[in-house]
Each structure stands twice: as structure tokens, then as C-alpha cells.
C-alpha positions in Angstrom: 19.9 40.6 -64.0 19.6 44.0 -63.6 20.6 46.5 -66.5 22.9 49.3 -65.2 22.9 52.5 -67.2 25.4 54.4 -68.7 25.0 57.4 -67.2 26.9 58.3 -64.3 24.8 60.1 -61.1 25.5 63.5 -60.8 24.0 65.6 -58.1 22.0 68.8 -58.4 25.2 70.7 -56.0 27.6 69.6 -59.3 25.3 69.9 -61.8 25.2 73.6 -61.6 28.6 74.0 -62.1 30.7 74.9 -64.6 33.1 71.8 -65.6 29.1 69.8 -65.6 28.0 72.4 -68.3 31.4 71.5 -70.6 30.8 68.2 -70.2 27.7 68.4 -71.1 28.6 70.7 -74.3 31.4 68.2 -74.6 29.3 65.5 -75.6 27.3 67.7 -78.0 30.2 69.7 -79.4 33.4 67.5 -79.2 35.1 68.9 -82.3 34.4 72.8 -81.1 35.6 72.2 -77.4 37.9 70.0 -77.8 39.6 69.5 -81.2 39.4 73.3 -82.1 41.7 74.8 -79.1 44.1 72.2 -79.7 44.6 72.3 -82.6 45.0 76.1 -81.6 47.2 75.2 -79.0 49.9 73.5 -81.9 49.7 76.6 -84.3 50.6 79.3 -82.2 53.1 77.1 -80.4 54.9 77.0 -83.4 54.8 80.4 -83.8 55.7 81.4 -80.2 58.8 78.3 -81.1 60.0 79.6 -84.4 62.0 82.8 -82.9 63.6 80.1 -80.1 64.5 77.5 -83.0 66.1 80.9 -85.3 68.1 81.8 -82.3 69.8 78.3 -82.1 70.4 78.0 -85.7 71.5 81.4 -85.8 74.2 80.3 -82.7 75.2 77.6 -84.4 75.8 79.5 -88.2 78.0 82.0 -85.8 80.5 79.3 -84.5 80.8 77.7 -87.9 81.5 81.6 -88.9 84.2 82.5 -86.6 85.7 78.9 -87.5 86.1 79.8 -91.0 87.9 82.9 -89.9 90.7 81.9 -87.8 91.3 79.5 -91.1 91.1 82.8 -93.0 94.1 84.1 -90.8 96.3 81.4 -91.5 95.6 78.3 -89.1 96.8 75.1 -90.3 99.0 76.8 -93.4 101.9 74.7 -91.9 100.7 71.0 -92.8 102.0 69.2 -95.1 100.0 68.7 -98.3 99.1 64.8 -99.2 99.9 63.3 -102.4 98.5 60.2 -103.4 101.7 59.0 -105.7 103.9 60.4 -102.4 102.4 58.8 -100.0 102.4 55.1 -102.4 105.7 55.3 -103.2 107.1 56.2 -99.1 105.1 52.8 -98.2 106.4 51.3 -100.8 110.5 52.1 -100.1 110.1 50.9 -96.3 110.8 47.3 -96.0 107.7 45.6 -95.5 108.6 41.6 -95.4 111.3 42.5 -92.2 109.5 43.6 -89.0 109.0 42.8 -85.3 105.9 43.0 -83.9 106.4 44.9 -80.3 104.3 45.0 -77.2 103.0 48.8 -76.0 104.5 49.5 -73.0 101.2 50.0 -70.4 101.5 52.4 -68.1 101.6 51.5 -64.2 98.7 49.4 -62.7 97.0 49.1 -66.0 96.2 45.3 -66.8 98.4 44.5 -70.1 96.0 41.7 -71.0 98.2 38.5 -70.3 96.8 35.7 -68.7 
């Protein structure tokens, strides 16, 4: 059998240009062409990303913000306060052993789950 090499045929009209020569400095130099600009790439990717991430953040801090402030002018001041004892001794005074358990009305169409 015959042995086939590894080496692909290239003409001498594409070896003259320039994606042969990086291929050929590829295969010298794979760290330098290849590894080097991407790892490029990533760092100033995060750098160019870091302003578009603070803006988010910063969006969000501002909603939180004006939350706290409409809770600074007095929303929710009317609710009721929960105590623990309060709330144990009103279950505690309704009559738990007499009750009757009662369907939810559904509204029109709506399947009520009989069979």
C-alpha cells in the first residue's frame, strides 16, 4: 500500500498569498498568532464590558432607591402590626372542632373538577 502524506497540495497561485504565509507561521508560532490575540481579545473585552455591566447595576441600585423613598413618605404606615401572642391567641378563640368544608364557587365554563 501506498503511504499518503500529511501534507496537503497547495499550488504555487495560493501559496503566495497571505492566509498560506499565517498558516505557515501558524505552525511555527502557534502561541504568538493564535493564543496571544485571544487572549487579547478577552482582556479588553472586559474592559470595553465593565462600563455596560456598571450601567445595569447602577439601574438597578436606582429602582431599589426610589423604592425606599416612597416607603420614606409614608407607604404602607396603615397595616396592621403582627404579634406573635395576638395572632396565637385569635386562632386559638375561633372554634376549631365545628366547621364545614365548602366548595369555591368556579366561575362560568371553568371545569370544577367532578367527575
Amino acid at each position: 500500500m501506498a503511504v499518503f502524506s500529511s501534507k496537503k497540495f497547495r499550488g504555487s497561485k495560493e501559496a503566495n498569498t497571505i492566509a498560506a504565509r499565517y498558516r505557515v507561521l501558524l505552525g511555527r508560532h502557534p502561541f504568538a498568532l493564535f493564543g496571544l490575540p485571544f487572549i487579547a481579545t478577552m482582556v479588553a473585552g472586559s474592559f470595553f464590558l465593565t462600563p455596560a455591566t456598571a450601567v445595569r447595576y447602577e439601574k438597578h441600585d436606582r429602582r431599589v432607591r426610589r423604592m425606599s423613598k416612597e416607603e420614606e413618605l409614608g407607604i404602607g404606615k396603615d397595616k396592621r402590626k403582627v404579634d406573635m401572642k395576638e395572632e396565637y391567641y385569635r386562632l386559638a378563640a375561633k372554634d376549631l372542632d365545628n366547621w364545614e368544608q365548602k366548595r369555591v364557587k368556579r366561575l362560568p365554563g371553568e371545569h370544577d373538577g367532578k367527575f
